[in-house]
N, C-alpha and C positions, 0 to 999 in steps of 0.2 A: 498550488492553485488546482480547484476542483471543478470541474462544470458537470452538473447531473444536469440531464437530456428533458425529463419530462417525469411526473409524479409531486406529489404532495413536497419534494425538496429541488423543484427545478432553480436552476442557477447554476451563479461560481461563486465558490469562495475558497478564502484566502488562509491557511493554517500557518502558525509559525513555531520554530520553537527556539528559545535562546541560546541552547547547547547542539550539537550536531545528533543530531536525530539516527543518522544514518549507521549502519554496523557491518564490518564484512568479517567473519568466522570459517579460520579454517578449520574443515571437518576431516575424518579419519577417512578411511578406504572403510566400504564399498562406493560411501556416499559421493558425491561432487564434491573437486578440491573446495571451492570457497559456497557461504551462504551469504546472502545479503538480507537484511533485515531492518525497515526503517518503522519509528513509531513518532507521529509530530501530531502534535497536539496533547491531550491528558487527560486522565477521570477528574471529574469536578462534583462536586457535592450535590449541586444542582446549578443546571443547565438553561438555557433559551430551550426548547426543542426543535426548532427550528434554523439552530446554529450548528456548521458543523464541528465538532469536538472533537474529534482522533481519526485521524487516519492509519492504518495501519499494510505493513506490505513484507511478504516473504517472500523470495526468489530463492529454491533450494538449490541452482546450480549461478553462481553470478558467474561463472566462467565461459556462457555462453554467449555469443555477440551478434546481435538483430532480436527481431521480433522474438519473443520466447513464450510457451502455453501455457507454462507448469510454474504457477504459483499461487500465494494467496492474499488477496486482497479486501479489507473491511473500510467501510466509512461507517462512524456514527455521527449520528445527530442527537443534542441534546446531553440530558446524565446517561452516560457508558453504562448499560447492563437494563436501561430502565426504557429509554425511549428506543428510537429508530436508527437497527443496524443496516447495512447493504453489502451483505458478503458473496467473496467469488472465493471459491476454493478448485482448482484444478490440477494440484498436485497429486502422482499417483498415489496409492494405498490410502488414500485422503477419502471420507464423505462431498461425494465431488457433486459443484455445483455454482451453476454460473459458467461465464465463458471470456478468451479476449485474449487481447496479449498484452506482456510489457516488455518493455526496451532499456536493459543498462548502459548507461554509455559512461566508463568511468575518465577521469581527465584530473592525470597527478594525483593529490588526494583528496579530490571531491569525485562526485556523479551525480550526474543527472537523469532521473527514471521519468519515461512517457508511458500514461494506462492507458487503455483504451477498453473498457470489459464494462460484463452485462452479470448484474448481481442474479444467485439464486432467484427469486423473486421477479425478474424483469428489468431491473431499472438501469440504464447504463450511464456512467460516467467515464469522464478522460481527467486527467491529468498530468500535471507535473510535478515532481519533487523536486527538489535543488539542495542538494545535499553538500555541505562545504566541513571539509575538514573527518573526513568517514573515517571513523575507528577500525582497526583491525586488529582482532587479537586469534 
């Protein structure tokens, strides 16, 4: 569940996906032992514009537990690449931009992420993800 605050996509909505969406990878040295990485929703051929169609979310350290700065997060609306993105990217060595934080809280092998951040652009949304059944490889 999505809620944009205010702009041409205010609301909530709803994404789903039938397979577990969510990924945790673990990475070499220097980087963060684990990456978490969720993508729900998908490209579609053509779109509502006004629907949102993909969410997408990278946390480059999930080992960290409370509020966290350094990650990146996109909503689209509509067809992916064509109509309207809302990206936050605040990871370092990143083209940084946007702000906010997210929250992993993992439980067995699901987790569940809280956003709360302001895309490049201005626009802020919160949400939730519910992640069941998270891959790790």
């Amino acid at each position: 569940m999505v809620t944009v605050a205010a702009g041409a996509h205010a609301g909530s909505f709803l994404v789903r996906n039938a397979d577990s969406p969510c990924e945790i990878t673990e990475q070499k040295a220097p980087l963060p032992k684990h990456r978490f990485e969720a993508m729900i929703g998908g490209v579609t051929p053509k779109s509502d514009a006004n629907k949102l169609t993909l969410l997408m979310l990278i946390i480059p350290d999930a080992d960290v537990r409370g509020p966290m700065h350094s990650f990146y997060a996109s909503i689209h609306f509509g067809t992916v690449g064509h109509d309207t993105e809302y990206r936050t990217e605040t990871r370092p060595g990143e083209h940084a931009g946007g702000s906010g934080t997210v929250t992993l809280v993992p439980h067995g092998q699901d987790a569940t992420v809280m956003l709360d951040v302001t895309s490049a652009d201005g626009v802020s949304y919160t949400g939730t993800i519910q992640c069941s059944g998270v891959s790790h490889t």
